[in-house]
C-alpha positions in Angstrom: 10.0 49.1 14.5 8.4 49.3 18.1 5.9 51.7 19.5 8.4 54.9 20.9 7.2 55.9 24.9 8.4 59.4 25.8 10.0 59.3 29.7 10.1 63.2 29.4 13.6 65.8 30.5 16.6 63.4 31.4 17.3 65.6 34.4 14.3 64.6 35.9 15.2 60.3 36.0 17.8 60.7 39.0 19.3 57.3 39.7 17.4 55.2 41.5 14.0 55.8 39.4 12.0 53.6 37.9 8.9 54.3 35.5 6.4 52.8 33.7 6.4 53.2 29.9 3.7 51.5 28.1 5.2 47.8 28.4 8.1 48.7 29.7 10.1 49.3 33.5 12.5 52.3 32.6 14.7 53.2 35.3 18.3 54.7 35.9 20.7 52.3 37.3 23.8 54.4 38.5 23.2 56.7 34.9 22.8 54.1 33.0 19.2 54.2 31.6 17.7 50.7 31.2 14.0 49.3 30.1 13.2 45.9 31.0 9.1 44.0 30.3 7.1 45.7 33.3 5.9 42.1 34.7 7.5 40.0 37.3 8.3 36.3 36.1 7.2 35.0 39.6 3.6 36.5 40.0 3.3 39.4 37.4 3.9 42.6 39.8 4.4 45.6 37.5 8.3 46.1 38.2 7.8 50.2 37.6 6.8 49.8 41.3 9.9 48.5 41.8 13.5 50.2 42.9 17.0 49.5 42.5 19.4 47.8 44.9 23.2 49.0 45.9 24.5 46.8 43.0 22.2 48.3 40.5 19.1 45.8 39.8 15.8 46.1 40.0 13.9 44.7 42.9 10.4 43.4 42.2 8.2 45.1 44.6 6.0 42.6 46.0 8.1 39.8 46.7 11.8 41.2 46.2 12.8 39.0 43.3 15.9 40.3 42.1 17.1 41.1 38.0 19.7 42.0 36.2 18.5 45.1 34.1 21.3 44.4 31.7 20.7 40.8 31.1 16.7 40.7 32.0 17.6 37.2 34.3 16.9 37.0 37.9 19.3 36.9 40.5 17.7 36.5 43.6 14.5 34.5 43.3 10.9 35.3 45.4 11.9 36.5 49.3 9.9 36.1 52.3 7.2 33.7 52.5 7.3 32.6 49.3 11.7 32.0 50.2 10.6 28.9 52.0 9.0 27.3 49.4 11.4 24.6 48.1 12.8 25.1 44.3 10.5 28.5 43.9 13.4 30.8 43.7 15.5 28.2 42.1 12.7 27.7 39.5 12.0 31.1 38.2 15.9 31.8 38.5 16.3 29.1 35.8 12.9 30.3 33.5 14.5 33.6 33.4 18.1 32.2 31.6 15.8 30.5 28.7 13.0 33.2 28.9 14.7 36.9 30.2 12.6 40.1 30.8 12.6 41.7 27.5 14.2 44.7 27.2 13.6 48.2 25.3 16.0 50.7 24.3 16.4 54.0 25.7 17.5 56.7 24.0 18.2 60.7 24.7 17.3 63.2 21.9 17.5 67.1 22.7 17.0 66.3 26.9 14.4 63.9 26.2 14.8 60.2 26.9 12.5 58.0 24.9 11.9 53.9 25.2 11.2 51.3 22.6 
């Protein structure tokens, strides 16, 4: 069994936040609690800088890569400068369906939410 990280009081992880928890993005998609690897596929950003978009993913905050936080695959590869590059987005897009984010589970015991 995994190393247990404790988040602290569930009502303070409104929707739309996103921690870091040893090696792991936590975060609160619409109240479901997720926990994804912390590092981007495309450049390693820690993704517990990162923030959730309208349809509930996380957004990688250097270069707005795009995952699923219930699959761990990108969506929406690198954006901006790195957009232009021909194949990048399409590249890491494909990585991420053999190698995902890992993910952690995230658990609520007496108020307190808890990742492994």
């Amino acid at each position: 069994m995994g190393k247990e990280y404790a988040l602290g009081p569930s009502s303070e992880f409104p929707s739309g936040k996103v921690v870091g928890a040893g090696p792991y993005a936590v975060g609160n998609s619409d109240g479901r609690y997720f926990a994804v690897s912390r590092r981007c596929r495309h450049l390693g950003a820690d993704l517990a800088n990162g923030s959730i978009d309208a349809e509930g993913c996380l957004v990688c905050p250097w270069h707005q890569s795009v995952y699923d936080v219930r699959t761990g695959r990108m969506v929406r590869g690198p954006q901006g400068v790195f957009a232009k590059v021909p194949g990048l987005g399409a590249a890491f897009k494909a990585l991420t369906k053999v190698l995902p984010l890992g993910r952690g589970e995230v658990t609520e015991r007496a108020g307190d939410l808890y990742v492994r």
